[in-house]
BAMAR-780722 format. One record per residue (C-alpha): x, y, z. Coordinates in Angstrom, 2 decimals, padded with zeros to 5 digits. Last residue first. Layout:
N
+---------+---------+---------+
:    east :   north :      up :
+---------+---------+---------+
:       X :       Y :       Z :
...
+---------+---------+---------+
This chain:
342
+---------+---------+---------+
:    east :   north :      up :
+---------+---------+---------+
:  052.14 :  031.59 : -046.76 :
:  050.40 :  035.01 : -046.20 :
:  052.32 :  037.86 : -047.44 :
:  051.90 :  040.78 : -044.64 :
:  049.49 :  043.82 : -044.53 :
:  050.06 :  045.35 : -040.97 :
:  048.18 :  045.26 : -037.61 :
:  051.16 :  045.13 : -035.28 :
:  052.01 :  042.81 : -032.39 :
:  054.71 :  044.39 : -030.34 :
:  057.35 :  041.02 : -029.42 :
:  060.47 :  043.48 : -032.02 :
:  059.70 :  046.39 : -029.67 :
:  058.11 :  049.54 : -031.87 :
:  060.07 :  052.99 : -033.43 :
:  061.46 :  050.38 : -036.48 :
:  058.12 :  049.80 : -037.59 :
:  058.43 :  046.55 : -039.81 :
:  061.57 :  045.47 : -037.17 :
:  059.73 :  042.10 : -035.81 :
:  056.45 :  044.01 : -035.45 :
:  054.97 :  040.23 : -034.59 :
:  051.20 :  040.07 : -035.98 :
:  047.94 :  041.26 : -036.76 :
:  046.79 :  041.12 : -040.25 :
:  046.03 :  042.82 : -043.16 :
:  046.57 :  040.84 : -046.33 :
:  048.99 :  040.22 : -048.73 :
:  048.79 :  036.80 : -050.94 :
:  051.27 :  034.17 : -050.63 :
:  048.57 :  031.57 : -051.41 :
:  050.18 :  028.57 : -049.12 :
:  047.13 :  026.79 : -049.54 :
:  046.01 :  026.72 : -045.41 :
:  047.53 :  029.73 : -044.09 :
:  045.95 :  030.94 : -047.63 :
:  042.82 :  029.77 : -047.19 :
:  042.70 :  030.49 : -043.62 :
:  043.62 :  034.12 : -044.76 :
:  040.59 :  034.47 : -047.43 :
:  037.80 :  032.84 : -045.50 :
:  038.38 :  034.89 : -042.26 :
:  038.59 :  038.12 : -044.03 :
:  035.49 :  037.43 : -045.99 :
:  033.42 :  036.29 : -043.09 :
:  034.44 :  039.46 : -041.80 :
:  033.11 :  041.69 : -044.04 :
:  031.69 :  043.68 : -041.79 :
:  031.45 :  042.34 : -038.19 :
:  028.79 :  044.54 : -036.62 :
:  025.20 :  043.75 : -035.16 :
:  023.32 :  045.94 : -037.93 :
:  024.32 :  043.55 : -040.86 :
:  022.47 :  040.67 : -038.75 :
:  019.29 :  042.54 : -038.92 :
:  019.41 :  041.59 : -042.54 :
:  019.06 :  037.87 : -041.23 :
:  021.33 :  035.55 : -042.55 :
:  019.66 :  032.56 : -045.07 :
:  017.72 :  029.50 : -043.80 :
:  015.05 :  030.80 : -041.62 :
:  012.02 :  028.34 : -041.94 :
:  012.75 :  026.23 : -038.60 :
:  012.68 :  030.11 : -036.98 :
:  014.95 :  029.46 : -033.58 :
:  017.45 :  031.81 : -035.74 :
:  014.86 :  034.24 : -035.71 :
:  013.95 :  034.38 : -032.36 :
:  018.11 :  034.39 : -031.71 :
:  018.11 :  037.58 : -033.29 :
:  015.89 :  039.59 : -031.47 :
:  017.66 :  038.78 : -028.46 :
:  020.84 :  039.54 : -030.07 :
:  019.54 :  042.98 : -031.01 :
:  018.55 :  043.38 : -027.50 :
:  022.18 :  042.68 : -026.23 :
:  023.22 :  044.72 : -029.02 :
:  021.84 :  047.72 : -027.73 :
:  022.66 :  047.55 : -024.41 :
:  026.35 :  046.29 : -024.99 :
:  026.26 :  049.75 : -027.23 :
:  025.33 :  051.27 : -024.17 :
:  022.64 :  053.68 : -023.68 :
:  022.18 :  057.17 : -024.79 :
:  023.63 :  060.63 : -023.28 :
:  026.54 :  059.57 : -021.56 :
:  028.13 :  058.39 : -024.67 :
:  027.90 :  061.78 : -026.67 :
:  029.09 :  063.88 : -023.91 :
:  032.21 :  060.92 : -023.56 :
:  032.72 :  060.56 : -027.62 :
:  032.98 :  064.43 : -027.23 :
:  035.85 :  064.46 : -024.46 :
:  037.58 :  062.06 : -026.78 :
:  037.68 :  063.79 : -030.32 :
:  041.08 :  062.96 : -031.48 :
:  041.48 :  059.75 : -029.01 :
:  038.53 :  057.92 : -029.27 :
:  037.85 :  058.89 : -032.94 :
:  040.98 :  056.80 : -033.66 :
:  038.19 :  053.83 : -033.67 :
:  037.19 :  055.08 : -036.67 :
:  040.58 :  053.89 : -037.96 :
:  042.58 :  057.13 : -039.60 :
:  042.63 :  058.17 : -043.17 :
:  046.04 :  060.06 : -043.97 :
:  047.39 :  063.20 : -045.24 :
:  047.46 :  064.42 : -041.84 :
:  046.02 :  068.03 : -042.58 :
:  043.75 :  066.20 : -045.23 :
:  042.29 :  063.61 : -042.55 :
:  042.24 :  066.42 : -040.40 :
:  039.97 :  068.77 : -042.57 :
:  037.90 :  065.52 : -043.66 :
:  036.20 :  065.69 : -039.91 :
:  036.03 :  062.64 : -038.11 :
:  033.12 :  060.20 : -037.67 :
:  034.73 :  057.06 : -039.33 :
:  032.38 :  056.74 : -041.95 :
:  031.42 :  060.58 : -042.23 :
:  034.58 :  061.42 : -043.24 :
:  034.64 :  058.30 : -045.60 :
:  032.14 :  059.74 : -047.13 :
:  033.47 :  063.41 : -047.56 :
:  036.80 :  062.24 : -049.35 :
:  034.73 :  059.92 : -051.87 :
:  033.30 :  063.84 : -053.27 :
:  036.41 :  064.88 : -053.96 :
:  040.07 :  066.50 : -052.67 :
:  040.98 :  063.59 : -050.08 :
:  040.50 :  061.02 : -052.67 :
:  043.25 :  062.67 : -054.72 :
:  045.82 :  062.02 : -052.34 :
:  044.33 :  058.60 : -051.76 :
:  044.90 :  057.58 : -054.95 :
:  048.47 :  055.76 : -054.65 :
:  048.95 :  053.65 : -058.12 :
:  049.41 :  049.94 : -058.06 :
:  046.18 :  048.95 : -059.56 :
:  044.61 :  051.34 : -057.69 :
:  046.73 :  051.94 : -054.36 :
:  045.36 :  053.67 : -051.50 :
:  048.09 :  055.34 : -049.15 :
:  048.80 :  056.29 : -045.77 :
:  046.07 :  054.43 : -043.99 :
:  045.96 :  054.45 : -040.03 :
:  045.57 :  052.15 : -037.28 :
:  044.82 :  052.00 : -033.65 :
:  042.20 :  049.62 : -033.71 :
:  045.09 :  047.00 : -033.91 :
:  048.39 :  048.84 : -033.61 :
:  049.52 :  050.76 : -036.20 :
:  049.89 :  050.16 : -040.23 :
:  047.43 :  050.13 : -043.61 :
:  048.95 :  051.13 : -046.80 :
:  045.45 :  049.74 : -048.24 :
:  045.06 :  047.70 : -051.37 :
:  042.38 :  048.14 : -054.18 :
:  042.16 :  046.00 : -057.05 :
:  040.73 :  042.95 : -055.47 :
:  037.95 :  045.26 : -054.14 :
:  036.26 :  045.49 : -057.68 :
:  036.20 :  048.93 : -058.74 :
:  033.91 :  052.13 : -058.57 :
:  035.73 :  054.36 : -056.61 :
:  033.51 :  055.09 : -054.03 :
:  032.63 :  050.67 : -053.76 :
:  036.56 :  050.26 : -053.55 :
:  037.10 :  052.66 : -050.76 :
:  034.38 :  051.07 : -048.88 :
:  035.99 :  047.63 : -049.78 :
:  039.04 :  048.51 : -048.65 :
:  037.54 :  050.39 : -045.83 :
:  035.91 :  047.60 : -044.36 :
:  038.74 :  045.48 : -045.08 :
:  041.05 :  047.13 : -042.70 :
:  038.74 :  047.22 : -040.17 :
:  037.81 :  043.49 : -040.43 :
:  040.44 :  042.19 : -037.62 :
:  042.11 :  038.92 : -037.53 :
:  044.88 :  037.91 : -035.44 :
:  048.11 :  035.38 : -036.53 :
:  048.23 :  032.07 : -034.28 :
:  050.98 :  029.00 : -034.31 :
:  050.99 :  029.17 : -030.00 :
:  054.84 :  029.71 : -028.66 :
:  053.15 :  031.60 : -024.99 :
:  054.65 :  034.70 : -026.43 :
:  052.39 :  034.01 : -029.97 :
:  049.26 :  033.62 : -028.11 :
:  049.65 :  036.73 : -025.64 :
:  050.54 :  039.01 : -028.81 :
:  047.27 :  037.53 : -030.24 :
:  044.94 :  038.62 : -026.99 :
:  047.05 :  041.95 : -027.04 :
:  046.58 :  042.90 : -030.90 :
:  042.93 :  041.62 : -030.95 :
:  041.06 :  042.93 : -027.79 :
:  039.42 :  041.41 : -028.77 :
:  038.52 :  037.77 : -030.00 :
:  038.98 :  037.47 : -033.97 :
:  042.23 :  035.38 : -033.15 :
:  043.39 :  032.55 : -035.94 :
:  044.63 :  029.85 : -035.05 :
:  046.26 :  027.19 : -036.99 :
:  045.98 :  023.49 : -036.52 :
:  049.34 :  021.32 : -036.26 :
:  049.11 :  020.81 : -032.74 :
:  045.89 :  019.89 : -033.19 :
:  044.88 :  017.96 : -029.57 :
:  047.22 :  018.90 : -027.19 :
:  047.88 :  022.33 : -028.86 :
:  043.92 :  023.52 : -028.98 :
:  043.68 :  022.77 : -025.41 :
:  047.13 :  024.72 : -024.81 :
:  045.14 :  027.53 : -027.05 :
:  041.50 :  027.08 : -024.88 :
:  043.81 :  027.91 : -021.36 :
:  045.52 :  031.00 : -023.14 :
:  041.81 :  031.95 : -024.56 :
:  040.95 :  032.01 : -021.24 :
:  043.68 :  033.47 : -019.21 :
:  043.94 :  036.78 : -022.12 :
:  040.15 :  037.37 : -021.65 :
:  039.44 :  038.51 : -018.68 :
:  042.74 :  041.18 : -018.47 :
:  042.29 :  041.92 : -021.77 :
:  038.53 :  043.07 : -021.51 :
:  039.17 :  045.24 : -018.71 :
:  042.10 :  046.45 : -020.51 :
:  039.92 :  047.53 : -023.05 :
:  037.04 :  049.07 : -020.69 :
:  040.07 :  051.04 : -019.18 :
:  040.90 :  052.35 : -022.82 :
:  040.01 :  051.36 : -025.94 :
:  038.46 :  047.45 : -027.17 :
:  035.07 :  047.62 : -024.82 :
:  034.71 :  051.57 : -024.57 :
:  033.67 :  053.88 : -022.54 :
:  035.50 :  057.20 : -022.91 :
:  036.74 :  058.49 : -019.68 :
:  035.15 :  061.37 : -017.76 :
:  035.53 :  059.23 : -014.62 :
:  032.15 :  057.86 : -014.54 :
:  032.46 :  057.22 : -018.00 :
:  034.86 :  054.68 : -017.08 :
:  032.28 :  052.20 : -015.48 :
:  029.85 :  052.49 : -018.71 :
:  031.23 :  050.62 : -021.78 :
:  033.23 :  048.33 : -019.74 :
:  030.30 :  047.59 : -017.43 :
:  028.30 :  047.06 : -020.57 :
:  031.00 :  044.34 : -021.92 :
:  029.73 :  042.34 : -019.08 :
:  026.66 :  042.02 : -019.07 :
:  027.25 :  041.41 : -022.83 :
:  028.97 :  038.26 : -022.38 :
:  031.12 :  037.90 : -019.60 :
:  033.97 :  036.24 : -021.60 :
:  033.19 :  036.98 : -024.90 :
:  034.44 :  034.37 : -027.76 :
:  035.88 :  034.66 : -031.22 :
:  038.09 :  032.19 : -031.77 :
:  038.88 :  030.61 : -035.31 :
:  040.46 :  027.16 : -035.25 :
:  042.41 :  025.75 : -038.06 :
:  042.92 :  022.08 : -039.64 :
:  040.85 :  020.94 : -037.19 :
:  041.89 :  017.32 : -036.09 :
:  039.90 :  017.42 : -032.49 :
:  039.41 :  021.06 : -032.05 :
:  035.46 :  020.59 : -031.37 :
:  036.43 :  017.15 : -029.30 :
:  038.85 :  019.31 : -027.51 :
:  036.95 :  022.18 : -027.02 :
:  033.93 :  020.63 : -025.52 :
:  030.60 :  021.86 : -025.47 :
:  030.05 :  020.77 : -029.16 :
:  027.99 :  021.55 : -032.45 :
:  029.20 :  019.66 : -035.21 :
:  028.01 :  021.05 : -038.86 :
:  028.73 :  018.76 : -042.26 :
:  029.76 :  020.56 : -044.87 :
:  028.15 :  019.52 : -048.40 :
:  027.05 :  023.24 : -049.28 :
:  023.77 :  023.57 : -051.59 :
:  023.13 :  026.97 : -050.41 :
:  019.62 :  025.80 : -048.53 :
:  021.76 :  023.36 : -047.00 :
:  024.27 :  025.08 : -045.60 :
:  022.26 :  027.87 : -044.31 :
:  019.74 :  024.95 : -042.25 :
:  023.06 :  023.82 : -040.94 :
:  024.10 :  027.28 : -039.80 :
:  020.58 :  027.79 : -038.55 :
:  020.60 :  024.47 : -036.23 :
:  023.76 :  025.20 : -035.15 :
:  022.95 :  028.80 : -033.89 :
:  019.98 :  027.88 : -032.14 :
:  021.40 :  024.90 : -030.52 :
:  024.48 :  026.41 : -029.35 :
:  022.88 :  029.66 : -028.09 :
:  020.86 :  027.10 : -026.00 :
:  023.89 :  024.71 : -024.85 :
:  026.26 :  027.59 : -023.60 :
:  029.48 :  026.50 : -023.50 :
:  030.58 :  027.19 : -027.03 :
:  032.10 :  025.08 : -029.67 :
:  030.56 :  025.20 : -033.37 :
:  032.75 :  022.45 : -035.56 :
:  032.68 :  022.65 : -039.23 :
:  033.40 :  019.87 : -041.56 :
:  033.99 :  019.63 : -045.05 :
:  035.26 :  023.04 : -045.77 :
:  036.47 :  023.67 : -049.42 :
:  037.57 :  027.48 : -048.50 :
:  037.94 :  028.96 : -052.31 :
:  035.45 :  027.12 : -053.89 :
:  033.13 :  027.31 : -050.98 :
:  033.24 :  031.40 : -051.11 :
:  029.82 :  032.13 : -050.47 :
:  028.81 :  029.39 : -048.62 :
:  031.59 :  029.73 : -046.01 :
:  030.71 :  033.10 : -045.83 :
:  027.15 :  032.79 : -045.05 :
:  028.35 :  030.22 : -042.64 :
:  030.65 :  033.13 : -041.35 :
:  027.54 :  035.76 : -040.93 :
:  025.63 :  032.92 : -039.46 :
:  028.42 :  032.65 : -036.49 :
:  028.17 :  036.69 : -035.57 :
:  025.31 :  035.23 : -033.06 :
:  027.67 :  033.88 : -030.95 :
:  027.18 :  030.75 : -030.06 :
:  030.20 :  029.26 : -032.01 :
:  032.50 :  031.00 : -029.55 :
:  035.31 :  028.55 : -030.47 :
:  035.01 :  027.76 : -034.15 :
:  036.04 :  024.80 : -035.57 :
:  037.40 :  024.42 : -039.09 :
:  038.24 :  020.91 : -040.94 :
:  039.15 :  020.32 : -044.38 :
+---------+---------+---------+
């Protein structure tokens, strides 16, 4: 089986191979294939993810490419999760609208759109790629912004569904308050992507959030997502911290005009990363890693390829075509929603 990953440069990448390690009985990789443009990220990363995979015991072999079509070549799926600009970028995004009193943001508002409007011709150009030479290959879209870079995919006819590892974050926060193994904990998760909300928490089939609300669990998810428990009760629901944006948006602004960037911090995080990927005697991911984002979402992507792949039928949260699931939304709206995976 055959994955290639286009943005394999990034320094998220060692979070997947940890993944792919991990969970090797459920995604039986034999090859993976890093594609990304830039030849030193490329090298770095490679060399660790092959230096992961061998220090786990893992037979895949890893191809590290410039090209997307020899990187796509017979994939079985391709996961994208590319930048376009980099983090040079994504800092104008995060500071240009606070000039207006806007929140800054690289996923939410102008910032987002700024994003959307760069990225939607280049992943569109990569997909056709991806078409002439695995026309059979899934992809899967962890590039944001999420909901409009996958609702561009599916209107140009492309076989894609988008990731996002919101929706297991709190799953497996809610989970870890509770006490339980995340398989028995699923989320009545709906909205657009990073515009989401959670209406119930089932147990083993029963609804717990109500009761979550009332203790202790209540107050750390609070603090999670940065909003106060009094409007989670008063709405009966747990919102995406990325809803902060909206219900508290002129203090996200005070608050983001008063430290740097989060492009400026992870830029030098990155930085600080890639030293340690040069390391010859680094072979496992980086605690630091943990502080660059992605949660669990080496998990996310190992679970739905293996079940766009083995036809699990399983539910997870995923972005894709409303199609009628919320009536009050246009059929071609892509909406972040659990589905059965087949």
């Amino acid at each position: 089986m055959k994955l290639a990953v286009v943005g394999g440069g990034s320094t998220y990448t060692p979070e997947l191979i940890d993944g792919f390690a991990r969970l090797r009985d459920e995604l039986p990789l034999t090859e993976i294939a890093l594609v990304d443009p830039d030849p030193t990220r490329l090298g770095l990363v490679s060399g660790m993810a092959r230096r992961m995979l061998e220090h786990a015991g893992h037979p895949a072999r890893v191809v590290a490419t410039a090209s997307v079509e020899e990187g796509v070549s017979g994939a079985d799926a391709v996961l994208l999760q590319l930048r376009v600009g980099g983090q040079a970028a994504r800092n104008v995004d995060e500071t240009l609208p606070l000039e207006c009193g806007c929140v800054g943001q690289e996923t939410t508002g102008a910032g987002g759109l700024a994003k959307a409007l760069r990225t939607v011709p280049v992943v569109l150009d990569i997909a056709e790629r991806i078409r002439a030479h695995a026309p059979d290959a899934w992809i899967v879209d962890f590039t944001n912004p999420v909901g409009i870079v996958t609702r561009a995919l599916l209107e140009a006819g492309h076989r894609a569904i988008g990731l996002c590892n919101v929706a297991i974050g709190l799953q497996r926060r809610f989970a870890a308050g509770l006490g339980v193994a995340p398989e028995r904990i699923s989320l009545g998760h709906f909205g657009l992507n990073h515009l989401t909300w959670v209406r119930s928490v089932h147990l083993d089939g029963v609804d717990v959030l109500p009761r979550t609300l009332e203790e202790p669990l209540g107050e750390e998810i609070a603090d999670a997502i940065g909003l106060p428990l009094s409007l989670m009760r008063h709405l009966g629901v747990v919102p995406s911290y990325y809803l902060r944006y909206y219900y508290e948006h002129d203090a996200v602004v005070a608050e983001q005009r008063s430290k740097p960037s989060r492009a400026a911090e992870v830029a030098a995080m990155e930085a600080r990363l890639l030293e340690m990927y040069a390391d010859p005697s680094v072979n496992t991911k980086p605690e630091l890693l943990e502080k660059r984002g992605g949660a669990f979402y080496s998990e996310a992507a190992v679970a739905l390829i293996a079940s766009l792949l083995g036809d699990r039928g399983d539910a997870q949260v995923v972005n894709l075509r409303n199609d009628g699931t919320l009536p009050f939304l246009p059929d071609e709206a892509v909406i972040e929603v659990p589905a059965t995976i087949t």
